[in-house]
C-alpha positions as CSV (number, residue, x, y, z in Angstrom):
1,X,-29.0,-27.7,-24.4
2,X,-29.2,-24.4,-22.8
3,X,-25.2,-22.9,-21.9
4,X,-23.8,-20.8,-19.2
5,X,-20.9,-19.0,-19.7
6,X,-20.1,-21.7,-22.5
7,X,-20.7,-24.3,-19.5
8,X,-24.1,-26.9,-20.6
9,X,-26.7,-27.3,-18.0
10,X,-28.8,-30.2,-18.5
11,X,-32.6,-29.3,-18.3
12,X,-31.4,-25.9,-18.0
13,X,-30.5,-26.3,-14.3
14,X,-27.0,-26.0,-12.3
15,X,-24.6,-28.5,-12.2
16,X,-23.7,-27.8,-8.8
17,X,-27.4,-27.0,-7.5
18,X,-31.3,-27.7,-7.7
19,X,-32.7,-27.3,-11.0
20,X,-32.8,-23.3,-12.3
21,X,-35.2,-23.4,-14.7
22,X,-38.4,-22.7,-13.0
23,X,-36.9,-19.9,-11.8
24,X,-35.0,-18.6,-14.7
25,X,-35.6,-20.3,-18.3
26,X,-33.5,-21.0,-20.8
27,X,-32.1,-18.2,-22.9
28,X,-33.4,-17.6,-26.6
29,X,-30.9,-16.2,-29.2
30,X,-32.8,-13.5,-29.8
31,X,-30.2,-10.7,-29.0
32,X,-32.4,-8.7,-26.6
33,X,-32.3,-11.7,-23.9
34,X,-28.8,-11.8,-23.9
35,X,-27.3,-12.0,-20.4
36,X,-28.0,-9.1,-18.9
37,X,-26.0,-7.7,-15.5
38,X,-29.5,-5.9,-14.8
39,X,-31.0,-9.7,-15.1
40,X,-31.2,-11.0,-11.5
41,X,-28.8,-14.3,-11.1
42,X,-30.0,-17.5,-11.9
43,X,-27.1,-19.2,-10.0
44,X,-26.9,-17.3,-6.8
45,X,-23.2,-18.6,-4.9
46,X,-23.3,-18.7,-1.2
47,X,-19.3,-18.1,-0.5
48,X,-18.3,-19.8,3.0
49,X,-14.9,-19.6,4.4
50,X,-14.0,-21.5,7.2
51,X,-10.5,-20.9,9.3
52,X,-8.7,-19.8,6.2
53,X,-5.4,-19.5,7.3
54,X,-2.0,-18.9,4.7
55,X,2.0,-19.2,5.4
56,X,5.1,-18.7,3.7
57,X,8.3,-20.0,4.4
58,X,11.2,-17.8,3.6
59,X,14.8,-18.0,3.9
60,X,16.9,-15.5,6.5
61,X,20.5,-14.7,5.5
62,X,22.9,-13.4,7.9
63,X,24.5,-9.8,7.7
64,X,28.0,-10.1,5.7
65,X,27.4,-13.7,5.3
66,X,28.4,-12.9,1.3
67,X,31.3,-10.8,2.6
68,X,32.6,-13.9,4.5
69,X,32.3,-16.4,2.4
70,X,34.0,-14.3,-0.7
71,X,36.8,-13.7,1.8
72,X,37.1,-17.7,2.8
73,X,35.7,-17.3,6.5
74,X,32.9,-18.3,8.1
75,X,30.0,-21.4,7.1
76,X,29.4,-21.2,3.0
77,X,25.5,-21.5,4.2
78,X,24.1,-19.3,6.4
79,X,20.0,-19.3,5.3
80,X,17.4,-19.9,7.7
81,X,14.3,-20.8,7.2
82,X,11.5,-18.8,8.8
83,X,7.8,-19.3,8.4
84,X,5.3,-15.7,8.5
85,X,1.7,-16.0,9.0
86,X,-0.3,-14.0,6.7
87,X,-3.8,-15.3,7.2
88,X,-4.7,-16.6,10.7
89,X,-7.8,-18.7,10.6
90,X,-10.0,-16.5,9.1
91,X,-13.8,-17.4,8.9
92,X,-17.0,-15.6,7.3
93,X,-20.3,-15.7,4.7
94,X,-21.1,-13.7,2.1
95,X,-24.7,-14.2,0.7
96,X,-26.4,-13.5,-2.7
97,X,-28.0,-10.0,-2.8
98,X,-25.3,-8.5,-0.1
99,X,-22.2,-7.1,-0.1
100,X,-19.5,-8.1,2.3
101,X,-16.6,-5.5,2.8
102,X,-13.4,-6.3,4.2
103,X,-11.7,-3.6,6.2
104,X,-8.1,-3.6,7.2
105,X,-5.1,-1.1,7.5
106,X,-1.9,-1.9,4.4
107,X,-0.3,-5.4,5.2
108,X,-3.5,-6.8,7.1
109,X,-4.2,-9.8,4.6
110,X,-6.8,-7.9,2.5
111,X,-5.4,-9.1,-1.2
112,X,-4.7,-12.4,0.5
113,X,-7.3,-13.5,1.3
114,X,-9.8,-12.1,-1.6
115,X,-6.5,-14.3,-3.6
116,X,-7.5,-17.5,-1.5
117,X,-11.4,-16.9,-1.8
118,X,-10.9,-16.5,-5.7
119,X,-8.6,-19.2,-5.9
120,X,-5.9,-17.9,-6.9
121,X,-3.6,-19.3,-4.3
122,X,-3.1,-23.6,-4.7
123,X,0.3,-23.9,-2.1
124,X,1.2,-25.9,0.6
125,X,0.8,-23.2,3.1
126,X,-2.8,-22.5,2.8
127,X,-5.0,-23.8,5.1
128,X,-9.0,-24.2,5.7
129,X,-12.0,-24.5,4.0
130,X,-13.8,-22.8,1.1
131,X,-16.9,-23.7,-0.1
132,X,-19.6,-22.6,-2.7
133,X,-23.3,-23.3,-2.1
134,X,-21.9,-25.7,0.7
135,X,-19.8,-27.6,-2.2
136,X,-16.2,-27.2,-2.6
137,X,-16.1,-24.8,-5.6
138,X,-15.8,-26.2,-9.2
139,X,-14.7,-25.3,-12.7
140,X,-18.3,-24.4,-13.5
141,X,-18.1,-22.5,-10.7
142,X,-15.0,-20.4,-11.0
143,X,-16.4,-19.9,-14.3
144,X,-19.0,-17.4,-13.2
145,X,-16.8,-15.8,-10.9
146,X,-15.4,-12.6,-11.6
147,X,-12.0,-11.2,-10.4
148,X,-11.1,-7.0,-10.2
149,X,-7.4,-6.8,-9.5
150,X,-6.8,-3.9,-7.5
151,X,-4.0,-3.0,-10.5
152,X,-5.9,-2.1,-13.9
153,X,-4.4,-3.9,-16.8
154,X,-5.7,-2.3,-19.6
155,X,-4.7,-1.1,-23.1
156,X,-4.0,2.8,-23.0
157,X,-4.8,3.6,-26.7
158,X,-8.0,1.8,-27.0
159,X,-11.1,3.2,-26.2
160,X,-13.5,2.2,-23.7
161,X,-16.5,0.6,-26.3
162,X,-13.3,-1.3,-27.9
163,X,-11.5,-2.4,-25.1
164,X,-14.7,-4.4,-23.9
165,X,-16.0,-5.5,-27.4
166,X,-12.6,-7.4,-28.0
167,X,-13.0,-8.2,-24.8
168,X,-16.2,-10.0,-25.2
169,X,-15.0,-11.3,-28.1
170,X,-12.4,-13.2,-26.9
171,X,-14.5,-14.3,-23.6
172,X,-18.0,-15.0,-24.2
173,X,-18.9,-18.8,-26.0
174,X,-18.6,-19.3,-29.3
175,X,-22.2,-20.3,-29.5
176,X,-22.6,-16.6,-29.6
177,X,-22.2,-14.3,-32.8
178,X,-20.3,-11.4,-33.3
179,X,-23.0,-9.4,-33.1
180,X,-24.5,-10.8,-30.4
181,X,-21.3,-10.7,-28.3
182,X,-21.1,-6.9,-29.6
183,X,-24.5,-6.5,-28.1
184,X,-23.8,-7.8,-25.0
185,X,-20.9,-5.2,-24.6
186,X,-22.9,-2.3,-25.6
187,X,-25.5,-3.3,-22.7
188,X,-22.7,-3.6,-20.2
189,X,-21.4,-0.1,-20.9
190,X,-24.6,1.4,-21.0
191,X,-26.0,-0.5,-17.4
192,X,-22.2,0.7,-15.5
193,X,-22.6,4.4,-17.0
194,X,-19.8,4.4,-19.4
195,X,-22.1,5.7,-22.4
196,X,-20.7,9.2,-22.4
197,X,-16.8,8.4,-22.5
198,X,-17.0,4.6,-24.9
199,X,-15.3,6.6,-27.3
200,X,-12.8,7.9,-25.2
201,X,-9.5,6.3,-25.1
202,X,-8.2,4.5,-21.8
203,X,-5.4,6.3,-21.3
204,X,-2.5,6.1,-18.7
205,X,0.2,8.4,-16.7
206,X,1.6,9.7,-20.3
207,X,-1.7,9.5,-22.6
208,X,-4.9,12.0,-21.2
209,X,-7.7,9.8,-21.0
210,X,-11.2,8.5,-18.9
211,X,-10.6,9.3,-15.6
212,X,-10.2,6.9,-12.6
213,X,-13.8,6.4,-11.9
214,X,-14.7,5.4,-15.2
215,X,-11.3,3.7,-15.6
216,X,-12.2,1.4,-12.5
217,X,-15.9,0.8,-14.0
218,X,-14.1,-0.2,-17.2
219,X,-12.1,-2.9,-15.3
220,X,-15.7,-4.1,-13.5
221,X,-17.3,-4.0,-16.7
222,X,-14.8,-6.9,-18.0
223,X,-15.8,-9.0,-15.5
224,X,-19.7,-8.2,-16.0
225,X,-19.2,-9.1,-19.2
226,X,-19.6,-12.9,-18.6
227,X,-22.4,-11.9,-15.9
228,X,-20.5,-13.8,-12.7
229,X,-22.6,-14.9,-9.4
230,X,-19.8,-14.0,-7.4
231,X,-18.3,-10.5,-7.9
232,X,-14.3,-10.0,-6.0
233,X,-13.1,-7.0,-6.0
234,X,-9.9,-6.1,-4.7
235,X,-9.5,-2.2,-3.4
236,X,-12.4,-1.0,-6.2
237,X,-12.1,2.7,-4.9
238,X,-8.3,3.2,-4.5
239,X,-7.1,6.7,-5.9
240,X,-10.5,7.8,-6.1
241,X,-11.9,10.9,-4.1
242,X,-14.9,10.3,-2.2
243,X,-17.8,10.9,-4.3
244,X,-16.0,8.6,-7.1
245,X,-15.9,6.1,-4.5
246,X,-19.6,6.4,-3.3
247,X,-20.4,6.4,-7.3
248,X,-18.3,2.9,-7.5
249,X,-20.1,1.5,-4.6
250,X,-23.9,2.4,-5.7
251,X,-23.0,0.3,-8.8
252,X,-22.1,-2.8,-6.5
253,X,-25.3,-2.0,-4.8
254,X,-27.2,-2.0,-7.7
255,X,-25.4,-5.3,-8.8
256,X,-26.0,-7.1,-6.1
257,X,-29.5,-6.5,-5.8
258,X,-30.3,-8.2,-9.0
259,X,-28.5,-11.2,-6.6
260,X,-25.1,-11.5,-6.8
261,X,-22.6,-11.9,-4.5
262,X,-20.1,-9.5,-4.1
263,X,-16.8,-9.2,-1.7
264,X,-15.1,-6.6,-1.9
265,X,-12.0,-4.9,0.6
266,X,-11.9,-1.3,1.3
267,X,-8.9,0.7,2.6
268,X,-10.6,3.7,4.2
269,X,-14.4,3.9,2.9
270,X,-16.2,7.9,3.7
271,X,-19.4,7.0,6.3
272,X,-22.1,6.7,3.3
273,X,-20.0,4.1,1.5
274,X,-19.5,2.1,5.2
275,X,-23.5,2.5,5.4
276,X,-24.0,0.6,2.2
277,X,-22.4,-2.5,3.6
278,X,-24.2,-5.7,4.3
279,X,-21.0,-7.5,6.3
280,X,-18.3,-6.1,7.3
281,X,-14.8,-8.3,8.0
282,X,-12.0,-6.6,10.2
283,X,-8.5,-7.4,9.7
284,X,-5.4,-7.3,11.7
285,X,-2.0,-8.7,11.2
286,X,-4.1,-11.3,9.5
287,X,-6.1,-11.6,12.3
288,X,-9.9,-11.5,12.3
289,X,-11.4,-8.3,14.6
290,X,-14.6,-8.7,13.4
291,X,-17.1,-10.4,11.3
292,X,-20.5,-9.6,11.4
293,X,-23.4,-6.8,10.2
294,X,-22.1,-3.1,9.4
295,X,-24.2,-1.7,11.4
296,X,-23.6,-3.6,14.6
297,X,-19.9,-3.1,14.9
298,X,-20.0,0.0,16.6
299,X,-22.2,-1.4,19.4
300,X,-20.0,-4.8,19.3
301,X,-16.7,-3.2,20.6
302,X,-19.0,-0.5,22.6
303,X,-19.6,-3.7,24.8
304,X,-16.3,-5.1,24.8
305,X,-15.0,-2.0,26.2
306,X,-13.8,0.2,23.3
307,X,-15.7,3.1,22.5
308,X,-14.4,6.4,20.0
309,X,-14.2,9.8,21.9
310,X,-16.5,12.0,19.7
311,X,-18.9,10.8,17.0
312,X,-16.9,9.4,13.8
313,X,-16.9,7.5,10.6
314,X,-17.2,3.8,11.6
315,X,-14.9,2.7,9.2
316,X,-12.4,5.2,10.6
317,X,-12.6,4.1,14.3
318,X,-12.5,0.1,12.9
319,X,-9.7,1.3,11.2
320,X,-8.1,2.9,14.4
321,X,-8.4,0.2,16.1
322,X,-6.7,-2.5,13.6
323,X,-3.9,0.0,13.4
324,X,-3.6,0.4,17.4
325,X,0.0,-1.1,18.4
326,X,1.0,-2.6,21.4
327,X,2.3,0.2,22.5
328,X,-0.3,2.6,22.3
329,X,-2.8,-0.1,23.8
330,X,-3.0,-1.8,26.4
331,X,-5.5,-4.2,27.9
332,X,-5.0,-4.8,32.0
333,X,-7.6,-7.3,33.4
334,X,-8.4,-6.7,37.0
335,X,-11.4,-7.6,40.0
336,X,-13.3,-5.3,37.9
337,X,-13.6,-6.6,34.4
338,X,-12.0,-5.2,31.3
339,X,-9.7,-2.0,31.4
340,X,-8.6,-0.4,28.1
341,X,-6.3,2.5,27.7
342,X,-5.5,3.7,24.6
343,X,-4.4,7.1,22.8
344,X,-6.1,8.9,19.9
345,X,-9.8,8.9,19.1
346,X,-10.5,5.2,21.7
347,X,-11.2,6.2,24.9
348,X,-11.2,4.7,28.8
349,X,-13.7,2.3,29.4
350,X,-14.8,0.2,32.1
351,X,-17.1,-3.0,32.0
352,X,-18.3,-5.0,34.6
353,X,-17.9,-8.8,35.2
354,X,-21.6,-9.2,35.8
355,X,-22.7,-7.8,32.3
Protein backbone atom coordinates (compact mmCIF):
# COMPACT_ATOMS: atom_id res chain seq x y z
CA UNK A 1 0.00 0.00 0.00
CA UNK A 2 1.61 3.09 -1.17
CA UNK A 3 2.61 5.64 2.11
CA UNK A 4 2.75 9.35 2.52
CA UNK A 5 4.75 10.80 5.05
CA UNK A 6 4.30 7.25 6.84
CA UNK A 7 0.44 8.05 6.37
CA UNK A 8 -1.24 4.75 3.86
CA UNK A 9 -3.29 5.85 1.06
CA UNK A 10 -5.50 3.25 -0.30
CA UNK A 11 -5.22 2.86 -4.18
CA UNK A 12 -2.64 5.39 -3.85
CA UNK A 13 -5.10 8.29 -3.44
CA UNK A 14 -5.74 11.01 -0.51
CA UNK A 15 -7.59 10.28 2.32
CA UNK A 16 -8.97 13.55 2.46
CA UNK A 17 -9.46 14.01 -1.45
CA UNK A 18 -10.24 12.47 -5.00
CA UNK A 19 -8.00 9.68 -5.95
CA UNK A 20 -4.09 10.87 -6.69
CA UNK A 21 -2.93 8.32 -8.57
CA UNK A 22 -3.58 9.23 -12.09
CA UNK A 23 -1.98 12.13 -11.43
CA UNK A 24 0.90 11.09 -9.40
CA UNK A 25 1.71 7.18 -9.05
CA UNK A 26 2.81 5.38 -6.40
CA UNK A 27 6.43 5.67 -5.33
CA UNK A 28 9.06 2.79 -6.10
CA UNK A 29 11.86 2.27 -3.61
CA UNK A 30 14.26 2.85 -5.96
CA UNK A 31 16.24 5.72 -4.17
CA UNK A 32 16.19 8.05 -7.17
CA UNK A 33 12.17 8.53 -6.84
CA UNK A 34 12.37 9.38 -3.43
CA UNK A 35 10.22 12.47 -2.55
CA UNK A 36 11.58 15.10 -4.19
CA UNK A 37 10.75 19.08 -3.08
CA UNK A 38 11.53 19.68 -6.98
CA UNK A 39 8.58 16.90 -7.53
CA UNK A 40 5.34 18.93 -8.00
CA UNK A 41 2.68 17.97 -5.07
CA UNK A 42 0.48 15.26 -5.34
CA UNK A 43 -1.71 16.60 -2.52
CA UNK A 44 -2.12 20.16 -3.30
CA UNK A 45 -4.06 21.91 0.28
CA UNK A 46 -6.30 24.70 -0.46
CA UNK A 47 -6.01 26.69 3.12
CA UNK A 48 -9.36 28.70 3.84
CA UNK A 49 -9.73 30.84 6.91
CA UNK A 50 -12.86 32.19 7.70
CA UNK A 51 -13.39 35.09 10.59
CA UNK A 52 -10.49 33.77 12.61
CA UNK A 53 -10.63 35.72 15.44
CA UNK A 54 -8.40 34.96 19.08
CA UNK A 55 -8.67 36.34 22.88
CA UNK A 56 -6.99 36.20 26.02
CA UNK A 57 -8.24 36.85 29.21
CA UNK A 58 -5.72 38.24 31.67
CA UNK A 59 -5.80 39.28 35.13
CA UNK A 60 -5.20 43.29 36.13
CA UNK A 61 -3.68 43.96 39.59
CA UNK A 62 -3.96 47.22 41.17
CA UNK A 63 -0.81 49.50 42.00
CA UNK A 64 0.46 48.74 45.68
CA UNK A 65 -2.23 46.24 46.04
CA UNK A 66 0.89 43.82 47.41
CA UNK A 67 1.98 46.78 49.54
CA UNK A 68 -1.51 46.88 51.23
CA UNK A 69 -2.23 43.75 51.76
CA UNK A 70 1.43 42.97 53.52
CA UNK A 71 0.63 46.00 55.62
CA UNK A 72 -3.08 44.59 56.63
CA UNK A 73 -5.16 47.35 54.56
CA UNK A 74 -7.13 47.28 51.86
CA UNK A 75 -9.18 43.96 49.92
CA UNK A 76 -6.64 40.78 49.99
CA UNK A 77 -7.93 40.44 46.12
CA UNK A 78 -7.64 43.05 43.89
CA UNK A 79 -7.25 41.09 40.11
CA UNK A 80 -9.38 41.90 37.41
CA UNK A 81 -10.06 40.24 34.67
CA UNK A 82 -9.66 41.79 31.35
CA UNK A 83 -10.08 40.25 27.91
CA UNK A 84 -7.51 41.62 24.67
CA UNK A 85 -8.36 40.93 21.27
CA UNK A 86 -5.47 39.68 19.21
CA UNK A 87 -7.14 38.38 16.13
CA UNK A 88 -10.31 40.17 14.92
CA UNK A 89 -12.15 38.08 12.47
CA UNK A 90 -9.73 37.55 10.10
CA UNK A 91 -10.60 35.89 6.63
CA UNK A 92 -8.45 34.81 3.45
CA UNK A 93 -7.23 31.83 0.79
CA UNK A 94 -4.17 30.68 -0.01
CA UNK A 95 -3.98 28.41 -3.12
CA UNK A 96 -1.57 25.71 -4.30
CA UNK A 97 1.15 27.15 -6.67
CA UNK A 98 0.96 30.86 -4.90
CA UNK A 99 2.30 32.39 -2.12
CA UNK A 100 0.34 34.48 0.26
CA UNK A 101 2.31 37.06 2.31
CA UNK A 102 1.10 38.58 5.39
CA UNK A 103 2.13 42.11 6.07
CA UNK A 104 1.78 43.86 9.32
CA UNK A 105 3.84 46.34 11.67
CA UNK A 106 5.33 44.34 15.42
CA UNK A 107 2.21 43.43 17.57
CA UNK A 108 -0.29 43.20 14.54
CA UNK A 109 -1.23 39.41 14.90
CA UNK A 110 1.34 38.18 12.35
CA UNK A 111 2.72 34.89 14.61
CA UNK A 112 -0.90 34.60 15.71
CA UNK A 113 -2.39 33.90 13.34
CA UNK A 114 0.20 31.74 11.13
CA UNK A 115 -0.05 29.87 15.13
CA UNK A 116 -3.97 29.40 14.45
CA UNK A 117 -3.58 28.49 10.62
CA UNK A 118 -0.90 25.82 11.72
CA UNK A 119 -2.71 24.72 14.54
CA UNK A 120 -0.89 25.36 17.01
CA UNK A 121 -3.40 27.26 19.10
CA UNK A 122 -6.53 24.66 20.63
CA UNK A 123 -8.04 27.49 23.52
CA UNK A 124 -11.19 28.59 24.40
CA UNK A 125 -10.58 31.98 23.00
CA UNK A 126 -10.10 31.16 19.36
CA UNK A 127 -12.79 31.68 17.17
CA UNK A 128 -13.72 30.90 13.35
CA UNK A 129 -13.15 28.53 10.86
CA UNK A 130 -10.24 26.78 9.16
CA UNK A 131 -10.49 24.50 6.58
CA UNK A 132 -8.22 22.39 4.18
CA UNK A 133 -9.39 21.43 0.71
CA UNK A 134 -12.94 22.65 2.17
CA UNK A 135 -12.55 19.87 5.04
CA UNK A 136 -11.65 20.71 8.49
CA UNK A 137 -7.99 19.79 8.59
CA UNK A 138 -6.89 16.20 9.77
CA UNK A 139 -4.03 14.34 11.17
CA UNK A 140 -3.06 13.20 7.68
CA UNK A 141 -3.16 16.56 7.00
CA UNK A 142 -1.16 18.35 9.58
CA UNK A 143 1.17 15.63 8.63
CA UNK A 144 2.25 17.21 5.36
CA UNK A 145 2.27 20.54 6.77
CA UNK A 146 5.39 22.22 7.52
CA UNK A 147 6.02 24.79 10.27
CA UNK A 148 9.33 27.58 10.14
CA UNK A 149 9.42 29.22 13.54
CA UNK A 150 10.49 32.62 13.17
CA UNK A 151 13.27 31.51 16.17
CA UNK A 152 15.92 28.88 14.70
CA UNK A 153 16.34 25.97 16.99
CA UNK A 154 19.19 24.38 15.86
CA UNK A 155 22.33 22.55 17.15
CA UNK A 156 25.39 25.01 16.93
CA UNK A 157 28.22 22.31 16.66
CA UNK A 158 26.71 20.23 14.01
CA UNK A 159 27.08 20.80 10.56
CA UNK A 160 24.62 21.58 8.03
CA UNK A 161 24.65 17.82 6.03
CA UNK A 162 24.33 16.40 9.78
CA UNK A 163 21.92 18.43 11.30
CA UNK A 164 19.38 17.39 8.38
CA UNK A 165 20.54 13.69 8.02
CA UNK A 166 19.62 12.99 11.81
CA UNK A 167 17.07 14.98 11.05
CA UNK A 168 15.63 12.78 8.44
CA UNK A 169 16.40 10.09 10.36
CA UNK A 170 14.42 10.68 13.05
CA UNK A 171 11.38 12.09 10.76
CA UNK A 172 10.81 10.30 7.71
CA UNK A 173 8.82 6.50 7.99
CA UNK A 174 10.46 3.72 8.91
CA UNK A 175 9.47 2.01 5.67
CA UNK A 176 12.47 3.90 4.52
CA UNK A 177 16.26 2.78 4.95
CA UNK A 178 19.08 4.57 6.18
CA UNK A 179 20.29 5.13 3.09
CA UNK A 180 17.40 6.06 1.50
CA UNK A 181 16.51 8.65 4.17
CA UNK A 182 20.29 9.84 3.80
CA UNK A 183 19.44 10.26 0.17
CA UNK A 184 16.64 12.16 0.63
CA UNK A 185 18.65 14.70 2.73
CA UNK A 186 21.40 15.06 0.41
CA UNK A 187 18.63 16.04 -2.39
CA UNK A 188 17.19 18.60 -0.05
CA UNK A 189 20.43 20.36 0.57
CA UNK A 190 21.41 20.25 -2.88
CA UNK A 191 17.65 21.61 -4.37
CA UNK A 192 17.78 24.84 -1.38
CA UNK A 193 21.56 25.63 -2.34
CA UNK A 194 23.23 24.52 0.83
CA UNK A 195 25.91 22.32 -1.20
CA UNK A 196 28.76 24.62 -0.59
CA UNK A 197 28.54 25.12 3.32
CA UNK A 198 26.95 20.99 4.34
CA UNK A 199 30.11 20.77 6.01
CA UNK A 200 30.07 23.79 7.73
CA UNK A 201 29.04 23.90 11.26
CA UNK A 202 25.70 25.73 12.30
CA UNK A 203 27.06 27.90 14.49
CA UNK A 204 25.57 30.67 16.93
CA UNK A 205 26.38 34.19 18.69
CA UNK A 206 29.74 32.50 20.28
CA UNK A 207 30.70 29.75 17.61
CA UNK A 208 31.55 31.32 13.77
CA UNK A 209 29.46 29.56 11.45
CA UNK A 210 26.93 29.49 8.11
CA UNK A 211 25.59 32.68 7.89
CA UNK A 212 21.92 33.73 8.30
CA UNK A 213 20.81 33.05 4.87
CA UNK A 214 21.88 29.69 4.76
CA UNK A 215 21.11 29.32 8.44
CA UNK A 216 17.29 30.18 7.58
CA UNK A 217 17.48 27.73 4.42
CA UNK A 218 18.72 25.13 6.98
CA UNK A 219 15.63 25.65 9.09
CA UNK A 220 13.33 25.38 5.64
CA UNK A 221 15.14 22.49 4.62
CA UNK A 222 13.85 20.53 7.85
CA UNK A 223 10.52 21.05 6.95
CA UNK A 224 11.22 20.04 3.13
CA UNK A 225 12.43 17.13 4.34
CA UNK A 226 9.04 15.42 4.67
CA UNK A 227 8.01 17.32 1.36
CA UNK A 228 4.71 19.32 3.03
CA UNK A 229 1.71 20.63 0.72
CA UNK A 230 1.42 23.44 2.91
CA UNK A 231 4.62 25.44 3.69
CA UNK A 232 4.25 28.31 7.07
CA UNK A 233 6.69 30.29 7.54
CA UNK A 234 6.89 32.72 10.18
CA UNK A 235 9.18 35.99 9.47
CA UNK A 236 11.59 33.76 6.92
CA UNK A 237 13.76 36.87 6.11
CA UNK A 238 14.26 38.54 9.57
CA UNK A 239 17.99 39.74 10.16
CA UNK A 240 18.68 39.23 6.76
CA UNK A 241 19.89 42.22 4.34
CA UNK A 242 18.02 42.59 1.31
CA UNK A 243 19.50 40.51 -1.25
CA UNK A 244 19.52 37.50 1.42
CA UNK A 245 15.91 38.12 1.65
CA UNK A 246 15.14 38.28 -2.15
CA UNK A 247 17.50 34.90 -2.23
CA UNK A 248 15.04 33.30 0.58
CA UNK A 249 12.04 34.34 -1.29
CA UNK A 250 13.07 32.99 -4.95
CA UNK A 251 13.33 29.55 -3.17
CA UNK A 252 9.58 29.90 -1.99
CA UNK A 253 8.90 30.82 -5.49
CA UNK A 254 10.51 28.06 -6.83
CA UNK A 255 8.72 25.78 -4.22
CA UNK A 256 5.58 26.73 -4.86
CA UNK A 257 5.64 26.42 -8.36
CA UNK A 258 6.16 22.73 -8.21
CA UNK A 259 2.40 23.34 -6.25
CA UNK A 260 2.59 23.93 -2.89
CA UNK A 261 1.14 26.16 -0.75
CA UNK A 262 2.97 28.54 1.07
CA UNK A 263 2.01 31.40 3.78
CA UNK A 264 4.36 33.23 4.81
CA UNK A 265 4.45 36.88 6.99
CA UNK A 266 6.89 39.50 6.15
CA UNK A 267 7.99 42.48 8.42
CA UNK A 268 9.27 44.96 5.87
CA UNK A 269 9.93 43.06 2.36
CA UNK A 270 12.41 45.46 -0.36
CA UNK A 271 9.91 46.14 -3.68
CA UNK A 272 11.25 42.96 -5.72
CA UNK A 273 10.45 40.55 -2.82
CA UNK A 274 6.68 42.47 -2.58
CA UNK A 275 6.52 41.82 -6.47
CA UNK A 276 6.86 38.11 -5.96
CA UNK A 277 3.76 37.90 -3.99
CA UNK A 278 0.62 36.10 -5.16
CA UNK A 279 -1.76 37.50 -2.02
CA UNK A 280 -1.07 39.84 0.07
CA UNK A 281 -2.89 40.04 3.80
CA UNK A 282 -2.69 43.52 5.78
CA UNK A 283 -2.75 43.52 9.38
CA UNK A 284 -3.58 46.02 12.03
CA UNK A 285 -4.10 45.77 15.67
CA UNK A 286 -5.37 42.45 14.55
CA UNK A 287 -7.45 43.91 12.15
CA UNK A 288 -7.62 42.92 8.55
CA UNK A 289 -6.60 46.09 5.99
CA UNK A 290 -6.51 44.09 3.21
CA UNK A 291 -6.74 40.87 1.55
CA UNK A 292 -6.46 40.47 -1.93
CA UNK A 293 -3.70 40.30 -5.16
CA UNK A 294 -0.25 42.11 -4.59
CA UNK A 295 -0.46 43.98 -7.26
CA UNK A 296 -3.82 45.48 -6.78
CA UNK A 297 -3.35 47.06 -3.37
CA UNK A 298 -1.96 50.06 -4.46
CA UNK A 299 -4.84 50.85 -6.74
CA UNK A 300 -7.34 49.51 -3.90
CA UNK A 301 -6.60 52.25 -1.23
CA UNK A 302 -5.82 54.79 -4.40
CA UNK A 303 -9.73 54.45 -4.62
CA UNK A 304 -10.65 54.59 -1.14
CA UNK A 305 -8.89 57.74 -0.84
CA UNK A 306 -5.28 57.11 0.31
CA UNK A 307 -2.67 57.53 -2.04
CA UNK A 308 1.53 57.84 -1.09
CA UNK A 309 3.11 61.30 -1.97
CA UNK A 310 6.01 60.19 -4.26
CA UNK A 311 6.52 56.75 -5.85
CA UNK A 312 7.48 53.99 -3.14
CA UNK A 313 7.91 50.39 -2.11
CA UNK A 314 4.35 49.10 -1.78
CA UNK A 315 5.10 47.17 1.07
CA UNK A 316 6.48 50.35 2.71
CA UNK A 317 3.27 52.53 2.08
CA UNK A 318 0.99 49.26 3.30
CA UNK A 319 3.22 49.39 6.07
CA UNK A 320 2.68 53.17 6.65
CA UNK A 321 -0.51 52.94 6.69
CA UNK A 322 -1.03 49.82 9.36
CA UNK A 323 1.29 51.85 11.60
CA UNK A 324 -0.80 55.27 11.08
CA UNK A 325 -2.27 56.20 14.68
CA UNK A 326 -5.26 57.98 15.50
CA UNK A 327 -3.49 60.78 15.94
CA UNK A 328 -1.71 61.23 12.93
CA UNK A 329 -4.96 60.26 10.91
CA UNK A 330 -7.90 61.26 10.62
CA UNK A 331 -10.87 60.45 8.47
CA UNK A 332 -13.83 63.44 8.41
CA UNK A 333 -16.83 62.35 6.31
CA UNK A 334 -18.59 65.29 4.75
CA UNK A 335 -21.35 66.33 1.56
CA UNK A 336 -18.42 65.53 -0.46
CA UNK A 337 -17.35 62.01 0.20
CA UNK A 338 -14.25 60.71 1.89
CA UNK A 339 -11.56 63.31 3.40
CA UNK A 340 -8.19 61.87 4.66
CA UNK A 341 -5.52 63.84 6.31
CA UNK A 342 -2.62 62.31 7.27
CA UNK A 343 1.28 63.05 7.86
CA UNK A 344 4.28 61.35 6.39
CA UNK A 345 4.50 59.75 2.93
CA UNK A 346 -0.07 59.58 2.64
CA UNK A 347 -1.26 62.43 1.19
CA UNK A 348 -4.79 64.60 0.85
CA UNK A 349 -7.30 63.06 -1.07
CA UNK A 350 -10.64 63.73 -2.11
CA UNK A 351 -13.39 61.18 -3.62
CA UNK A 352 -16.56 61.79 -4.79
CA UNK A 353 -19.88 60.17 -3.63
CA UNK A 354 -20.93 59.43 -7.13
CA UNK A 355 -17.77 57.25 -7.93
Amino acid sequence: MPTFNGVETPNGGSPDGPDQSKICPPPRRDSRDLPSLMLPSCYPITLKFMEVGYRVKYGNKNKGSNIKRILGHGPTSSDQIQERTILNEITGLASPGEILAILGPSGSGKSTLLNALAGRIQTNGFTGTILTNNKKPTKQIMKRTGFVTQDDLLYPHLTVRETLVFCSLLRLPKSLSKQEKTTVAESVISELGLTKCENTIIGNSFIRGVSGGERKRVSIAHEMLINPSLLILDEPTSGLDATAAYRLVLTLGSLAQKGKTIVTSMHQPSSRVYQMFDSVLVLSEGRCLYFGKGGEAMAYFESVGYSPSFPMNPADFLLDLANESKDEMTVELDGDGKRVRSGGSITKKTTSCGM
